[in-house]
C-alpha positions, 0 to 999 in steps of 0.5 A, spaced: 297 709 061 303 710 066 309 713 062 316 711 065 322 715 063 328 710 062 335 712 066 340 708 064 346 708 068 353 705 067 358 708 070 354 713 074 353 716 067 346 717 063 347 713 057 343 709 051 347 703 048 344 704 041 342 697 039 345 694 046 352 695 044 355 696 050 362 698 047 359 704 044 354 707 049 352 714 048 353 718 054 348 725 056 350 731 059 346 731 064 347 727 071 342 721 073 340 726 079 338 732 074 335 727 069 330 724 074 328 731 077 327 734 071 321 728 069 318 729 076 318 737 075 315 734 067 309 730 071 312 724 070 309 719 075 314 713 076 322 713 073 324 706 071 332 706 072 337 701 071 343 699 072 347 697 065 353 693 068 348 690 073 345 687 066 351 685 063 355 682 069 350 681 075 350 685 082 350 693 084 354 697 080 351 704 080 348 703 087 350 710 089 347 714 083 340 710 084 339 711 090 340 719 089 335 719 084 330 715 090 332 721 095 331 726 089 324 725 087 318 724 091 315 719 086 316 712 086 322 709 082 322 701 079 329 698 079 332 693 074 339 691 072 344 684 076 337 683 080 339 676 081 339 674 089 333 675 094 338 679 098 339 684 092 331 684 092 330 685 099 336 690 099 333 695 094 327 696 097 330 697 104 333 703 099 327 705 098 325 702 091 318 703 089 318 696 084 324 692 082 324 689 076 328 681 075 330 679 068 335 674 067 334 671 073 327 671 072 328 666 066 334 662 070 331 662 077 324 661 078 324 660 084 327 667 086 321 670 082 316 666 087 320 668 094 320 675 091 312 676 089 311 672 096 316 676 100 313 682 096 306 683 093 305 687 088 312 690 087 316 684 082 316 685 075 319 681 070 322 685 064 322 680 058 326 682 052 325 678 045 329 679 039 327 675 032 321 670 035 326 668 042 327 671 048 334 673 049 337 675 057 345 676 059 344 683 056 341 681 049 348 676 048 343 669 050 338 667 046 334 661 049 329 657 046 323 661 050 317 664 046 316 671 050 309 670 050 310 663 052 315 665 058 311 671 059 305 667 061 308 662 066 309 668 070 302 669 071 301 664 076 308 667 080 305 673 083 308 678 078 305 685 078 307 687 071 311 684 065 315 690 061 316 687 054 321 689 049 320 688 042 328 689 040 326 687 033 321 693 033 326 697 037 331 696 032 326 698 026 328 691 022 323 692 016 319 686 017 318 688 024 311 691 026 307 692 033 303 685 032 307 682 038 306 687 042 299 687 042 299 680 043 303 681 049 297 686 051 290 680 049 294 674 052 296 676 057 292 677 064 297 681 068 298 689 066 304 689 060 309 694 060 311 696 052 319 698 052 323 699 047 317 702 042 317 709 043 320 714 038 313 719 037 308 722 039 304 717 034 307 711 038 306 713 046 297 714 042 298 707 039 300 704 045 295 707 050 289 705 045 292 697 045 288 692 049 292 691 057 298 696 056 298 698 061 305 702 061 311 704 057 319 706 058 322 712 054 328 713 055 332 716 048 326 718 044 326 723 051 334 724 052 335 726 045 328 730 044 324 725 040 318 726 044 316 731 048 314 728 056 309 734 057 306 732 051 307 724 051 303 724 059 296 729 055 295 723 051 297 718 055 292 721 060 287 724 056 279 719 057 278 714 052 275 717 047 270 711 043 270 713 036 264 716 033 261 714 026 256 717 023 
């Protein structure tokens, strides 16, 4: 299982939007650059890095800060945040994204998604985001009528290399939330599932890894704020499966 260390961006700066409250972003002392180095030193193996005013208003807002943080570190970086034309699709990978990720477009254009795995094979991922049973997009302001699973599989057929999913129930520990549909995410699904959202122990990043067609997950705060160690994280996510034994 492949850990992505999440760096959110807005303005330049790493933040969280805690709840996706974009009116109190909590901002971290460390810049994007310095934050990226520091995983690859870690072992990370890929970043996720997104673009928070690209979310919430479409288009490039932070493009100098990630293309830094491409030129910094020699691992590959996904891309996510405003993608919503296939010239941005395009324009990142000349900028030297490894992967990019398409959220609310994916949901409002399917034929963007389709020229996109097309034109790119293997590199479109689709991040799908559900709050109370829907899928929600426009940065968690838009709720459609679309279950995730259900949205998740139409993709399937495009060409799309991973799904990332977000639980934000579970995200934002609501008491009747549960890892039950995440799992699901995993066993329904015939493409690679990234869990995001989900981490905020060590315990998680072991749950996760054993979970049928995770294949991934993002972490951004629990590292930003020292929930979860990341050197510790990639043992587990790294360590061979190990069949229980019985006696």
């Amino acid at each position: 299982m492949i850990i992505y260390p999440d760096i959110e961006l807005q303005a330049g700066e790493c933040v969280n939007l805690v709840r996706g409250r974009r009116e109190e972003p909590v901002h971290y002392a460390i810049s994007p650059v310095d934050a990226a180095r520091k995983f690859a030193a870690q072992g990370a193996q890929a970043l996720h890095v997104v673009d928070l005013e690209g979310v919430l208003q479409g288009g490039r807002h932070n493009t100098q800060a990630i293309c830094d943080i491409i030129n910094a570190v020699q691992i590959p970086v996904q891309v996510g945040g405003g993608i919503r034309t296939i010239d941005n699709v395009n324009w990142w990978f000349d900028h030297g994204a490894e992967r990019v990720v398409l959220g609310t477009a994916a949901v409002k254009d399917r034929r963007l998604v389709e020229n996109a795995c097309a034109q790119h094979p293997g590199r479109v991922l689709v991040s799908v985001d559900a709050r109370g049973g829907r899928v929600v997009v426009e940065g968690w302001r838009e709720t459609t009528s679309f279950t995730a699973l259900e949205l998740a599989q139409s993709f399937e057929q495009s060409g799309v290399a991973e799904i990332i999913y977000t639980d934000i129930d579970r995200a934002e520990d609501l008491p009747e939330s549960s890892i039950a549909n995440t799992s699901q995410m995993g066993r329904e699904l015939n493409i690679p599932v990234i869990s995001s959202g989900l981490v905020k122990s060590l315990d998680d990043v072991s749950t996760l890894k054993y979970m049928e067609n995770i294949a991934g997950c993002v972490i951004g705060r629990a590292l930003f704020e020292g929930w979860v160690d990341l050197e510790k994280a990639l043992e587990i996510a790294n360590a061979p499966y190990k069949p229980a034994e019985f006696i």
